[in-house]
C-alpha positions in Angstrom: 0.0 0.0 0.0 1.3 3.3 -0.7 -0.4 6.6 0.7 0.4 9.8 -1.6 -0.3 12.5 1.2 -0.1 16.5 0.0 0.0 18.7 2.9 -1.6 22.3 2.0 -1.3 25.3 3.6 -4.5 28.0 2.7 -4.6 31.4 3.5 -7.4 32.5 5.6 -9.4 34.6 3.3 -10.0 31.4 1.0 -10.4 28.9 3.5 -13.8 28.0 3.5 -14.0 28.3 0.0 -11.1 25.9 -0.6 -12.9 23.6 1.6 -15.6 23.1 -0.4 -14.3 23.2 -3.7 -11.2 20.4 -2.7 -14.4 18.4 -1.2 -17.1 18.4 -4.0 -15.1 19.1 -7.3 -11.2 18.4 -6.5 -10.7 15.3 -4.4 -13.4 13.4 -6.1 -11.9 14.4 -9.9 -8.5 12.5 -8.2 -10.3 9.3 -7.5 -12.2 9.7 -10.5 -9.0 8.5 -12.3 -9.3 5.1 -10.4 -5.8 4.9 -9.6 -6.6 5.3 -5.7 -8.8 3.3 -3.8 -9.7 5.7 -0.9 -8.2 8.8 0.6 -8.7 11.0 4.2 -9.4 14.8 4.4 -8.2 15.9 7.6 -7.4 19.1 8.7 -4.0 19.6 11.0 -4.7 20.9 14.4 -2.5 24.3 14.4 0.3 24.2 17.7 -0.3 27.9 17.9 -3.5 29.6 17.8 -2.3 32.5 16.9 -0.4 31.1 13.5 -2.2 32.5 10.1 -3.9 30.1 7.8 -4.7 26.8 8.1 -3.3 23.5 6.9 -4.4 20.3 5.4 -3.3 16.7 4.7 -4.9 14.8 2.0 -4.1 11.3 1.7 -4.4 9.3 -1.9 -4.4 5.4 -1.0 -3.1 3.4 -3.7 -2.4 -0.4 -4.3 1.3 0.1 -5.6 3.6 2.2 -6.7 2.5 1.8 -10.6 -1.0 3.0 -9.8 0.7 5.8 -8.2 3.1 6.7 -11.2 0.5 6.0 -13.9 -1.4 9.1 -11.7 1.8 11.2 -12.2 2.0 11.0 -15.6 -1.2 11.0 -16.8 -3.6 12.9 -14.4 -1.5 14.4 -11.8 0.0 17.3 -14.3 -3.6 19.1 -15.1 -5.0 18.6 -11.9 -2.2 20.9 -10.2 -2.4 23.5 -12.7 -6.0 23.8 -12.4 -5.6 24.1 -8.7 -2.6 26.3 -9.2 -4.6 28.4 -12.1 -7.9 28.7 -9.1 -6.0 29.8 -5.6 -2.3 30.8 -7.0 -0.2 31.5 -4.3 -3.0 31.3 -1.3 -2.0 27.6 -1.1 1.4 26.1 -0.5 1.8 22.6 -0.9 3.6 19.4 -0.8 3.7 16.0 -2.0 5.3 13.2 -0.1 4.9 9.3 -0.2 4.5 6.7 2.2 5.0 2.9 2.2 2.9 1.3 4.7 5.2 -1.4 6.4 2.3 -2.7 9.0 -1.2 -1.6 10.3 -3.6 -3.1 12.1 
């Protein structure tokens, strides 16, 4: 199993909207490609109150790492650009990947 998890960072004045769009149009257009079989929305608790913005971890659950590439090189590239063409530079993000070793 391999969990492609991209942590974002929204500024405040689009948070809500960003909320909603990543939930009903953006998020779903990712597992519309059917190279994830689930994923988690969750929103990081911030350590200081005070801190501006908010941040996010999204987390695409795929079989392997060749579902994962095949979503790299054939969806991955427009689906960033449209987000990146929507909210510019009011979301930072990053991609990482994880290898699940064990759960239970």
């Amino acid at each position: 199993m391999i969990i492609y998890n991209v942590t974002c960072h929204v500024d405040d004045d689009i948070l809500e909207e960003w909320v909603a769009w990543m939930a009903a149009e953006h998020v779903p257009e990712v597992m519309k490609t059917g190279k994830f079989i689930k994923y988690k929305f969750s929103e990081i608790e911030k350590m200081n109150p005070e801190d501006p913005g908010t941040s996010f971890s999204i987390q695409y659950f795929a079989e392997d790492m060749d579902r994962y590439a095949a979503y790299q090189k054939e969806d991955a590239p427009a689906l960033i650009a449209k987000t990146t063409q929507k909210y510019g530079d009011k979301v930072a993000a990053f991609r990482t990947i994880l290898h699940v070793i064990a759960e239970g």
